[in-house]
Biotite code that builds the C-alpha atoms (Angstrom):
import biotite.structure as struc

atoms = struc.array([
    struc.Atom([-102.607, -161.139, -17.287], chain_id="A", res_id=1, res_name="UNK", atom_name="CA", element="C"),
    struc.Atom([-105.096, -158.285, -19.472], chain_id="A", res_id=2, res_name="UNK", atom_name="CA", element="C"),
    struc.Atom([-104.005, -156.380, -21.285], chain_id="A", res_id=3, res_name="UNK", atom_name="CA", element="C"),
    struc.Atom([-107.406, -154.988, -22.273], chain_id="A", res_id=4, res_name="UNK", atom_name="CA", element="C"),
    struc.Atom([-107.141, -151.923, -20.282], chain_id="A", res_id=5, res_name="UNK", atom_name="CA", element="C"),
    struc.Atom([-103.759, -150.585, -21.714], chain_id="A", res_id=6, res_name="UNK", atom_name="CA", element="C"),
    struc.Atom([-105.688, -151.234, -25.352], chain_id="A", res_id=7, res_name="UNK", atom_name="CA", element="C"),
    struc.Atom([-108.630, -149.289, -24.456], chain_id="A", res_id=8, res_name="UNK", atom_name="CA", element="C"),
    struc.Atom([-106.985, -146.311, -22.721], chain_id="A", res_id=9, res_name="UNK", atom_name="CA", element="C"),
    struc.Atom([-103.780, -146.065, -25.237], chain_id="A", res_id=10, res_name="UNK", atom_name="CA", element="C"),
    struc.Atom([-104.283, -145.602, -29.142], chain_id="A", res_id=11, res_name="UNK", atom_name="CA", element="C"),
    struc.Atom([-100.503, -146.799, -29.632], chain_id="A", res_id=12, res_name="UNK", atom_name="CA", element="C"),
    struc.Atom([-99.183, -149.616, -26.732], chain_id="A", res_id=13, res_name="UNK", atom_name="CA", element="C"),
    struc.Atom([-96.455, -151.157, -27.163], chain_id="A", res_id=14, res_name="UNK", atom_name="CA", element="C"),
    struc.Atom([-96.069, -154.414, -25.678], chain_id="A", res_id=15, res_name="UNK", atom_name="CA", element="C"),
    struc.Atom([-92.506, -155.364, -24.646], chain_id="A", res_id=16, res_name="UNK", atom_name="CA", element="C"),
    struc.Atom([-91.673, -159.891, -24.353], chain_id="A", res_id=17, res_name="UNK", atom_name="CA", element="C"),
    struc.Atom([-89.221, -161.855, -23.312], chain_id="A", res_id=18, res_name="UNK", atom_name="CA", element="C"),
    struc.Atom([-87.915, -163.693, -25.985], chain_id="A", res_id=19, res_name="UNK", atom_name="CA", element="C"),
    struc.Atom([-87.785, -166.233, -23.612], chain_id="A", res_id=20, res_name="UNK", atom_name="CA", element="C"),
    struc.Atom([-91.430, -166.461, -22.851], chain_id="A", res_id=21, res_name="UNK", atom_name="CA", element="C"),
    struc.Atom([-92.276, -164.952, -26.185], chain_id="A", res_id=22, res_name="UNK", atom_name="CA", element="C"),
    struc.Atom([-94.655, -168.368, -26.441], chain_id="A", res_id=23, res_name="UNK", atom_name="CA", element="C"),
    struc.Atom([-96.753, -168.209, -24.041], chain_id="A", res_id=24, res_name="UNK", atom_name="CA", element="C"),
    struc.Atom([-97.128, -164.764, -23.455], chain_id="A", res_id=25, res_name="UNK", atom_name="CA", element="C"),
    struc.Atom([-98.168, -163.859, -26.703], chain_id="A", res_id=26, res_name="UNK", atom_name="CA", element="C"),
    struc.Atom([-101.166, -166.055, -26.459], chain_id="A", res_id=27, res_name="UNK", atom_name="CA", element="C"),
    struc.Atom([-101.708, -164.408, -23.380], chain_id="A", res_id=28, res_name="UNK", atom_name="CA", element="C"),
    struc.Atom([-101.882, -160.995, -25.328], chain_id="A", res_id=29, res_name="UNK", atom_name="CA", element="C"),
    struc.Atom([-104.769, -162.270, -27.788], chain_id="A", res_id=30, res_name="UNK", atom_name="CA", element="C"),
    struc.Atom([-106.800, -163.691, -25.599], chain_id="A", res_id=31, res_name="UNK", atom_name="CA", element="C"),
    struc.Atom([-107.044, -160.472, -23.666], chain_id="A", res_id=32, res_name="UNK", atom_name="CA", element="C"),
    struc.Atom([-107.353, -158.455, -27.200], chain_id="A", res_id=33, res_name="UNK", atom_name="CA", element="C"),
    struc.Atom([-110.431, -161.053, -28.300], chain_id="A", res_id=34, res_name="UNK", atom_name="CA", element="C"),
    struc.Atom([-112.194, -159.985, -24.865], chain_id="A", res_id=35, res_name="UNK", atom_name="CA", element="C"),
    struc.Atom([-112.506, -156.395, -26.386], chain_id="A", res_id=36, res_name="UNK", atom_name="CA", element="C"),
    struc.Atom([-114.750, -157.634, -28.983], chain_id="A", res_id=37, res_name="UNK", atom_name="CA", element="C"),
    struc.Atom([-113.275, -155.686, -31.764], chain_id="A", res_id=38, res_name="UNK", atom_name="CA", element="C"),
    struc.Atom([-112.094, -157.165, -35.389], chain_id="A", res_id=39, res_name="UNK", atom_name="CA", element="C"),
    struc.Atom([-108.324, -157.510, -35.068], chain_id="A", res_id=40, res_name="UNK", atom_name="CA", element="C"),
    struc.Atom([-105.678, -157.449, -38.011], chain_id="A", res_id=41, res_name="UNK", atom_name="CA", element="C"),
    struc.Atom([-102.996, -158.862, -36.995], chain_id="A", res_id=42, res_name="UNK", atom_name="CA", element="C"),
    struc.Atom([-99.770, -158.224, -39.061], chain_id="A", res_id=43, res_name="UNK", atom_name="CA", element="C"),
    struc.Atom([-97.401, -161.280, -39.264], chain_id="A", res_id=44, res_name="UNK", atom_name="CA", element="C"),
    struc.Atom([-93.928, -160.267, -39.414], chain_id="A", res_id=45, res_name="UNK", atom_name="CA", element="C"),
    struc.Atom([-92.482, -163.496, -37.394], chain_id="A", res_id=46, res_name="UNK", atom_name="CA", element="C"),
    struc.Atom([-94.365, -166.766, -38.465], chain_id="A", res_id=47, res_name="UNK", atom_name="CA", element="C"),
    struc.Atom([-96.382, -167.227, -41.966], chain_id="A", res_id=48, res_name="UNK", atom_name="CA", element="C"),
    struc.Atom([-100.093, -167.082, -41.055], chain_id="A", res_id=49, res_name="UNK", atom_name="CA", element="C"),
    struc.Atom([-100.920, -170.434, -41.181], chain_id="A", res_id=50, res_name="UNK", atom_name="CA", element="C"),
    struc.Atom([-98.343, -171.169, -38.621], chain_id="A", res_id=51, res_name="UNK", atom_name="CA", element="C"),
    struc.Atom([-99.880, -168.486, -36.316], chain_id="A", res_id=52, res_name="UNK", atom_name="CA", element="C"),
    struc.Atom([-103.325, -169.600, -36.848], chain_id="A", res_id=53, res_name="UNK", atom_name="CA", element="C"),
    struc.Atom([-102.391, -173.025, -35.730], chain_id="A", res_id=54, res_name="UNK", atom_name="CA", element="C"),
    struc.Atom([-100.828, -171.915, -32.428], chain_id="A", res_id=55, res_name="UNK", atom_name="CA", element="C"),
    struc.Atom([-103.674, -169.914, -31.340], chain_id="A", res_id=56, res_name="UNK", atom_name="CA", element="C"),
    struc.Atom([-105.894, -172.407, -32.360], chain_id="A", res_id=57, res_name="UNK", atom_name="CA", element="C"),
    struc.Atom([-103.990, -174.912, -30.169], chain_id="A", res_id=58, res_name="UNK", atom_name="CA", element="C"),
    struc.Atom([-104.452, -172.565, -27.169], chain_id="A", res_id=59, res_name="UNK", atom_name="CA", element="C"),
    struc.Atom([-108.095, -172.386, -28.169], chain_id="A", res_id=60, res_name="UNK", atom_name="CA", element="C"),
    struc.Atom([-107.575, -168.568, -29.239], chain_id="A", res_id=61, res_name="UNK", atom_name="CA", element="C"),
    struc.Atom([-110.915, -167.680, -31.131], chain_id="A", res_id=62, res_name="UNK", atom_name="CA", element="C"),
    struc.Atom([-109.518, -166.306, -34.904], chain_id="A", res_id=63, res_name="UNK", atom_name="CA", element="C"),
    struc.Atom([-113.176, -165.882, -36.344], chain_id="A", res_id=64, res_name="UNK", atom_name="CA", element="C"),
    struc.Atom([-112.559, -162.356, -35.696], chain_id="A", res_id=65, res_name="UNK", atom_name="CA", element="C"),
    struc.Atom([-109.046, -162.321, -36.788], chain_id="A", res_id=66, res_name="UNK", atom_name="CA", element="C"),
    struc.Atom([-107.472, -160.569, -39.937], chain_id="A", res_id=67, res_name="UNK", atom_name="CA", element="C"),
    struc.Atom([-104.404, -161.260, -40.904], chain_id="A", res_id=68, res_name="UNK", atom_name="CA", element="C"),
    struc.Atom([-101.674, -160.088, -43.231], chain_id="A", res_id=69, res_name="UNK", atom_name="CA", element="C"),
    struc.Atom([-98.747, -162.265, -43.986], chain_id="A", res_id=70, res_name="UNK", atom_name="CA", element="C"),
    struc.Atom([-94.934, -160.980, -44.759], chain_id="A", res_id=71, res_name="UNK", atom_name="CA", element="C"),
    struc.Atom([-93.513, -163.702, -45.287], chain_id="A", res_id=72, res_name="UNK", atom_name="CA", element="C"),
    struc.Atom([-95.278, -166.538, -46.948], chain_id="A", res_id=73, res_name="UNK", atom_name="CA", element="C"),
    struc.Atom([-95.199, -164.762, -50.261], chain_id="A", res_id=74, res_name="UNK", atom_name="CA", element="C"),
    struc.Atom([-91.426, -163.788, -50.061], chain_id="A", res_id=75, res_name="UNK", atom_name="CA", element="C"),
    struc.Atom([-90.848, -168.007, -50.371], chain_id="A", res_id=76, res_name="UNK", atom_name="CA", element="C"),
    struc.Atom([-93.945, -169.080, -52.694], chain_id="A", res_id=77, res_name="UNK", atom_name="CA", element="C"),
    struc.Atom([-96.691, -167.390, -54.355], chain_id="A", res_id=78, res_name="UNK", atom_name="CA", element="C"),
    struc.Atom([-100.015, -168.287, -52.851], chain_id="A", res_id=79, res_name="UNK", atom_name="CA", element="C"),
    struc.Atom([-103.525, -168.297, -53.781], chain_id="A", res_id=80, res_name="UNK", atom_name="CA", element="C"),
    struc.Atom([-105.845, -165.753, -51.642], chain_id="A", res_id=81, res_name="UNK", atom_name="CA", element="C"),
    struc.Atom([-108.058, -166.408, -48.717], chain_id="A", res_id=82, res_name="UNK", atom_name="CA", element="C"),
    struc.Atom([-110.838, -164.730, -47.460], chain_id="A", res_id=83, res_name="UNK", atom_name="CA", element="C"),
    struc.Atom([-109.389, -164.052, -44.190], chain_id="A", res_id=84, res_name="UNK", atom_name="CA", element="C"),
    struc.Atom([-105.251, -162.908, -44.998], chain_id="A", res_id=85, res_name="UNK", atom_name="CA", element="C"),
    struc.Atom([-103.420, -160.347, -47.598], chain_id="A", res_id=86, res_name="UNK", atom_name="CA", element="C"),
    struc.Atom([-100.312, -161.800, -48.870], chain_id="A", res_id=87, res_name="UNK", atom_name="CA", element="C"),
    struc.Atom([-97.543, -159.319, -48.985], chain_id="A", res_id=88, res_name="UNK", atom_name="CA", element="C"),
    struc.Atom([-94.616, -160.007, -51.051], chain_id="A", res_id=89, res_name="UNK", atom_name="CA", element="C"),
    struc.Atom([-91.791, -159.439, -48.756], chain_id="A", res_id=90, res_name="UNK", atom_name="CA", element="C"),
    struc.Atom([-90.885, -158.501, -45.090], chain_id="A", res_id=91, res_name="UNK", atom_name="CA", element="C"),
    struc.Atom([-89.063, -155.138, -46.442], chain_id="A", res_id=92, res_name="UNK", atom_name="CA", element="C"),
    struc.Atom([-92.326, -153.808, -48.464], chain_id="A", res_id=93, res_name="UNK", atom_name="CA", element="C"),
    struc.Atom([-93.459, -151.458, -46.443], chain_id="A", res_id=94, res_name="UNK", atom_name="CA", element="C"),
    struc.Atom([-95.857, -149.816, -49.117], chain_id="A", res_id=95, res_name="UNK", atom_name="CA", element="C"),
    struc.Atom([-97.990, -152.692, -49.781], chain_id="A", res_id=96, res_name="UNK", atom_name="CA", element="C"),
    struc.Atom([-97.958, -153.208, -45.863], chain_id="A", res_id=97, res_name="UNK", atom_name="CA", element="C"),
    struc.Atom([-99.438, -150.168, -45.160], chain_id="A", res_id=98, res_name="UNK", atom_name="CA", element="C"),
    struc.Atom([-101.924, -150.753, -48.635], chain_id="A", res_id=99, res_name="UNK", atom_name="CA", element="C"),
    struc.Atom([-102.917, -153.742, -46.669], chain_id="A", res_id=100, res_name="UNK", atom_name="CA", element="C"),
    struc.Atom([-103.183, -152.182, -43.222], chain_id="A", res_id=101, res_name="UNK", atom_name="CA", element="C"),
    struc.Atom([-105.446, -149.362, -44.759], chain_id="A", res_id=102, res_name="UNK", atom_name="CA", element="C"),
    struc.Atom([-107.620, -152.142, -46.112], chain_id="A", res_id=103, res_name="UNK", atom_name="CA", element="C"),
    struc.Atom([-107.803, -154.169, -43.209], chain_id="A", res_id=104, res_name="UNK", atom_name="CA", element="C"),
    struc.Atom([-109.260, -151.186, -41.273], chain_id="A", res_id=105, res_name="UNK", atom_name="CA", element="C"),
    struc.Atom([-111.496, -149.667, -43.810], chain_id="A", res_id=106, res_name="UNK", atom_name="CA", element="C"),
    struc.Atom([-112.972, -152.660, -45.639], chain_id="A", res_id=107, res_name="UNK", atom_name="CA", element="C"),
    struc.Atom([-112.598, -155.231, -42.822], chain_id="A", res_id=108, res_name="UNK", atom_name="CA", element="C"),
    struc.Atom([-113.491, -152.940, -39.834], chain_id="A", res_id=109, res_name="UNK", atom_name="CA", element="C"),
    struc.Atom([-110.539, -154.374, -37.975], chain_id="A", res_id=110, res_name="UNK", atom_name="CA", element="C"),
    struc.Atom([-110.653, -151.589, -34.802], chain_id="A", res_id=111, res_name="UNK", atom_name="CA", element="C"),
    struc.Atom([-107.199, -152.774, -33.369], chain_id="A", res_id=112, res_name="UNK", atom_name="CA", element="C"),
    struc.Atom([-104.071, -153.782, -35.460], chain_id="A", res_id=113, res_name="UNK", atom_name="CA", element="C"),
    struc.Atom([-101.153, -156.217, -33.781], chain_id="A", res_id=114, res_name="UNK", atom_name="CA", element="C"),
    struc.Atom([-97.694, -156.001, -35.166], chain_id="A", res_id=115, res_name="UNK", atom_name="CA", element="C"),
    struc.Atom([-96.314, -159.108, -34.329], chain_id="A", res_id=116, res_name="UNK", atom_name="CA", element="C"),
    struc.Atom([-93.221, -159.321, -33.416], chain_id="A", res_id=117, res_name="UNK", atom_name="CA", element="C"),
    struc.Atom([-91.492, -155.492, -34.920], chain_id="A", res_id=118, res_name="UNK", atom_name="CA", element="C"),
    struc.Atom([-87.991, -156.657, -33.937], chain_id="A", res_id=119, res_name="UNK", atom_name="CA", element="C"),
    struc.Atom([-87.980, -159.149, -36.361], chain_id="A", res_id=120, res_name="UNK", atom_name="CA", element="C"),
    struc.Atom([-87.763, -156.379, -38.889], chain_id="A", res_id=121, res_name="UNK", atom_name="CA", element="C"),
    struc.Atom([-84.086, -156.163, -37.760], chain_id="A", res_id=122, res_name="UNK", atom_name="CA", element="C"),
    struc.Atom([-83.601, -159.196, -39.483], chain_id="A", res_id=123, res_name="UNK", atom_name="CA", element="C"),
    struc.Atom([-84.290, -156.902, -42.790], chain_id="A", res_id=124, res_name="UNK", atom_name="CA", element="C"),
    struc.Atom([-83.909, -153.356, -42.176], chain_id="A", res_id=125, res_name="UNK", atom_name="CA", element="C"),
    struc.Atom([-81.986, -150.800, -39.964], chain_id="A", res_id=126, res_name="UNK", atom_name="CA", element="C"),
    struc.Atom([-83.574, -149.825, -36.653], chain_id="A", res_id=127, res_name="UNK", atom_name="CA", element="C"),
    struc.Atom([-83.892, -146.159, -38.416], chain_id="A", res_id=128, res_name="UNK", atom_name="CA", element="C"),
    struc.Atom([-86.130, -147.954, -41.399], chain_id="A", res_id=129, res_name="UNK", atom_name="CA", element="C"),
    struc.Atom([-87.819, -149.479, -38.706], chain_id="A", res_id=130, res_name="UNK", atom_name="CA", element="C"),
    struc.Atom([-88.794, -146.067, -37.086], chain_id="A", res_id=131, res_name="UNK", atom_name="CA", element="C"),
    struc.Atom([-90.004, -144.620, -40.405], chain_id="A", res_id=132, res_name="UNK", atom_name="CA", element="C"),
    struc.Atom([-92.259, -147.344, -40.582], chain_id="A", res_id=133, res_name="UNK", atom_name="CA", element="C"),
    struc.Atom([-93.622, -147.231, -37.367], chain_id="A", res_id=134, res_name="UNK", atom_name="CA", element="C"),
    struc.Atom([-94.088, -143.412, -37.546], chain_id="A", res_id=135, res_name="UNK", atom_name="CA", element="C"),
    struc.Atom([-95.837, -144.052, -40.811], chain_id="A", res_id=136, res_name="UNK", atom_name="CA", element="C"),
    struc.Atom([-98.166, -146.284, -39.246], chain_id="A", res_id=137, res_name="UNK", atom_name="CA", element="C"),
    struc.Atom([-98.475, -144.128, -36.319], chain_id="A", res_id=138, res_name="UNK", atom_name="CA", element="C"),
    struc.Atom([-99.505, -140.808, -38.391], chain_id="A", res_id=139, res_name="UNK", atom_name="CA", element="C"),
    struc.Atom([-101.663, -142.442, -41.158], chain_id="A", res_id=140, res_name="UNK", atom_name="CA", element="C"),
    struc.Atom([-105.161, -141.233, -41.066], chain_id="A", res_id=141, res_name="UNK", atom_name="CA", element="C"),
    struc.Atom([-106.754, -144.590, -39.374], chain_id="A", res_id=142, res_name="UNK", atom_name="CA", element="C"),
    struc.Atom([-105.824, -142.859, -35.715], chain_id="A", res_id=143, res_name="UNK", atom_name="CA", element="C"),
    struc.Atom([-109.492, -142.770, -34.709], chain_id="A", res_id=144, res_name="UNK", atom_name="CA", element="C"),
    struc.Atom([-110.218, -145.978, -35.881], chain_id="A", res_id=145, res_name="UNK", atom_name="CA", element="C"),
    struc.Atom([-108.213, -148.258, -34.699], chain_id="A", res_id=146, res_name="UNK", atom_name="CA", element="C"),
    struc.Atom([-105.911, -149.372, -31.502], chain_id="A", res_id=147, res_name="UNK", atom_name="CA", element="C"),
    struc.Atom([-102.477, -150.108, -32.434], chain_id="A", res_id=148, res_name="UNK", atom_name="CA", element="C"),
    struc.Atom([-100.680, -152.856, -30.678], chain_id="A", res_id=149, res_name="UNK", atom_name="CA", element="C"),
    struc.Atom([-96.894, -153.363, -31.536], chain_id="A", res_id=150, res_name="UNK", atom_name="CA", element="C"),
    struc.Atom([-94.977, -156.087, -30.267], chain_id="A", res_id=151, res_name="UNK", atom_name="CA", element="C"),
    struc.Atom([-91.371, -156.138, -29.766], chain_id="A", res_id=152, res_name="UNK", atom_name="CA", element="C"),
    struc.Atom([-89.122, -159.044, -28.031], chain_id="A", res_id=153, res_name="UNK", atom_name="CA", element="C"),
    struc.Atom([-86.145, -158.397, -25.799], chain_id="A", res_id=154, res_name="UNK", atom_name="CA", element="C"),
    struc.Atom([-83.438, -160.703, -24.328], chain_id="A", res_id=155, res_name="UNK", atom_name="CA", element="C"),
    struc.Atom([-81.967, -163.644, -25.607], chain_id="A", res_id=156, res_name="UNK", atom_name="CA", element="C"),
    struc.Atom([-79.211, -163.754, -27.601], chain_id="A", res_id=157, res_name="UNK", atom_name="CA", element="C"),
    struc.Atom([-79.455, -162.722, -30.651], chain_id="A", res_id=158, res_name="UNK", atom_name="CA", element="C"),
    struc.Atom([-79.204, -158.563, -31.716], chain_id="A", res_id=159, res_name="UNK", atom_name="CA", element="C"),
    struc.Atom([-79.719, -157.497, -27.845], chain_id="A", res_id=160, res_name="UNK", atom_name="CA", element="C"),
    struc.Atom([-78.426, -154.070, -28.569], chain_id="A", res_id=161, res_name="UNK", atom_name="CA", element="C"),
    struc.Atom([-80.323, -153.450, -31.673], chain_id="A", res_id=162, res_name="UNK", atom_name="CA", element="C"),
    struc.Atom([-83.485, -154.676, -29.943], chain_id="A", res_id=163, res_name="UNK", atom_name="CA", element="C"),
    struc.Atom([-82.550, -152.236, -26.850], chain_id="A", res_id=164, res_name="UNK", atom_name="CA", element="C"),
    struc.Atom([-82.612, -149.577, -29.333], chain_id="A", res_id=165, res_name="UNK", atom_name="CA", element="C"),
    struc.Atom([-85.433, -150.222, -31.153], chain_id="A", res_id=166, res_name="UNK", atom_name="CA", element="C"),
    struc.Atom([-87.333, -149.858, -27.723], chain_id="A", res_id=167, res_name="UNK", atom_name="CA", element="C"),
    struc.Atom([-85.865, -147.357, -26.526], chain_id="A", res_id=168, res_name="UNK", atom_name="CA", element="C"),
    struc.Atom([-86.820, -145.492, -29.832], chain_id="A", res_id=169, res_name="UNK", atom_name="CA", element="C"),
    struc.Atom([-90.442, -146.537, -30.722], chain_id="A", res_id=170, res_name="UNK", atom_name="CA", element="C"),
    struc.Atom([-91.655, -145.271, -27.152], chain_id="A", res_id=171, res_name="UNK", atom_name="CA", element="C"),
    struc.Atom([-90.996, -141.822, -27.731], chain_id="A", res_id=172, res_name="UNK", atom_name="CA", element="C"),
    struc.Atom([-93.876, -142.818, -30.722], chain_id="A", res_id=173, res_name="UNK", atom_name="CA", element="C"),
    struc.Atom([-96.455, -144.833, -28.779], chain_id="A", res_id=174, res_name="UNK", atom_name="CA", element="C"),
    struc.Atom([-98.724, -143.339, -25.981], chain_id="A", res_id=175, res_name="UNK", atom_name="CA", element="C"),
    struc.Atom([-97.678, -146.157, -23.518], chain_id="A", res_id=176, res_name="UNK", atom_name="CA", element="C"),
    struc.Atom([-95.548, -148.836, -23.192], chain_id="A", res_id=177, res_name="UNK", atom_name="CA", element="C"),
    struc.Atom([-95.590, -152.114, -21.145], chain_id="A", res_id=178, res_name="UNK", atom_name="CA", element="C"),
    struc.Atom([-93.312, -155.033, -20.355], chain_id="A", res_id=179, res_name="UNK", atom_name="CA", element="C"),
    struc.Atom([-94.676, -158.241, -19.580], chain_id="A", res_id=180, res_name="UNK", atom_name="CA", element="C"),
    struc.Atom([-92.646, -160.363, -17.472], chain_id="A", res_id=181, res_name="UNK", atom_name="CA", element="C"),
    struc.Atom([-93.613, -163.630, -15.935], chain_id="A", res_id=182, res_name="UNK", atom_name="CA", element="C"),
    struc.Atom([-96.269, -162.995, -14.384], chain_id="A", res_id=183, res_name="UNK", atom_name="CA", element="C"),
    struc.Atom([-95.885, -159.652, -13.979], chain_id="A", res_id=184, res_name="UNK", atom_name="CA", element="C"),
    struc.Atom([-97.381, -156.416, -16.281], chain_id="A", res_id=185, res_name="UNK", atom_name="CA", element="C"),
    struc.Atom([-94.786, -153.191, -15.899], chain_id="A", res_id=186, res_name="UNK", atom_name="CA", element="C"),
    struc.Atom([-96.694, -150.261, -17.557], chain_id="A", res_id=187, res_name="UNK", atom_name="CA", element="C"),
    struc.Atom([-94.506, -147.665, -18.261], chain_id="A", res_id=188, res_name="UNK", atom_name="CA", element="C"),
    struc.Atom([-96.363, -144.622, -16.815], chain_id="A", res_id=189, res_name="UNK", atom_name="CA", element="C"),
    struc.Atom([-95.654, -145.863, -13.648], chain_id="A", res_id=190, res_name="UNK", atom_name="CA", element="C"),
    struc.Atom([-92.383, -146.256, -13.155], chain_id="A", res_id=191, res_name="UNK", atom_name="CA", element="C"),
])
């Protein structure tokens, strides 16, 4: 599966996973990102970066070229900074997110950003919260100068509706939107 394609020809994508296969198809997706040869930021909403870094790492994902910027390992411990990773204090501060996103871009070059994985912000906000964010993101004056990637998860068991919603509702946002199942890449264009 590549991906590479939808990055290139869409400013906004966003990438729809199985919960299910969330694993392994996620890996998937940055190997086919680190083909474009572009920086990448990617913004951890699900796993503390370290935690990320590893996994990639064990699926010999190259993250020399990676960015990151970390929700979550702040909100339980303060930590010391790292060349390659802005700590942001919680999952809800959306400010200092987008601080961090508009430095990743401008001082790091990063030329596409991955939100990784947005559903989890249900965990913290309401899907409308959610929406502003994204629309935030989505109208902030980095347009031209970077690819936007947001991942969401669907299925299994837990907050299926809100999920559904959340979907439903960031599409009208993005230019395109796929689903990656199995095997199998649905772009949304073409159904």
């Amino acid at each position: 599966m590549d991906i590479s394609k939808e990055i290139l020809d869409n400013k906004t994508l966003l990438v729809v996973l199985d919960e299910n296969q969330y694993e392994d198809k996620i890996v998937d997706v940055m190997k086919s990102l680190g083909k474009l040869g572009k920086k990448i930021c990617y913004v951890c909403l699900n796993k503390p970066y370290k935690d990320v870094i590893e996994d990639l790492n064990k699926q010999n994902v190259n993250v020399k070229d990676f960015f990151f910027i970390d929700v979550l390992s702040s909100y339980y411990k303060k930590q010391q900074p790292v060349y390659n990773c802005i700590f942001i204090s919680a999952p809800t501060d959306t400010v200092s997110i987008l601080a961090a996103l508009m430095k990743a871009i401008k001082e790091k070059k990063c030329g596409i950003v991955v939100f990784d994985t947005l559903s989890t912000l249900l965990i913290y906000r309401q899907t409308y919260l959610i929406l502003r964010f994204v629309h935030k993101i989505l109208q902030k004056k980095m347009n031209g100068k970077s690819n936007k990637v947001l991942i969401t998860l669907k299925g299994g068991h837990l907050m299926n509706y809100e999920r559904d919603e959340l979907i439903k509702d960031v599409i009208m946002f993005v230019d395109n939107s796929i689903t990656i199942e199995k095997k199998h890449l649905i772009n949304k264009k073409d159904q």
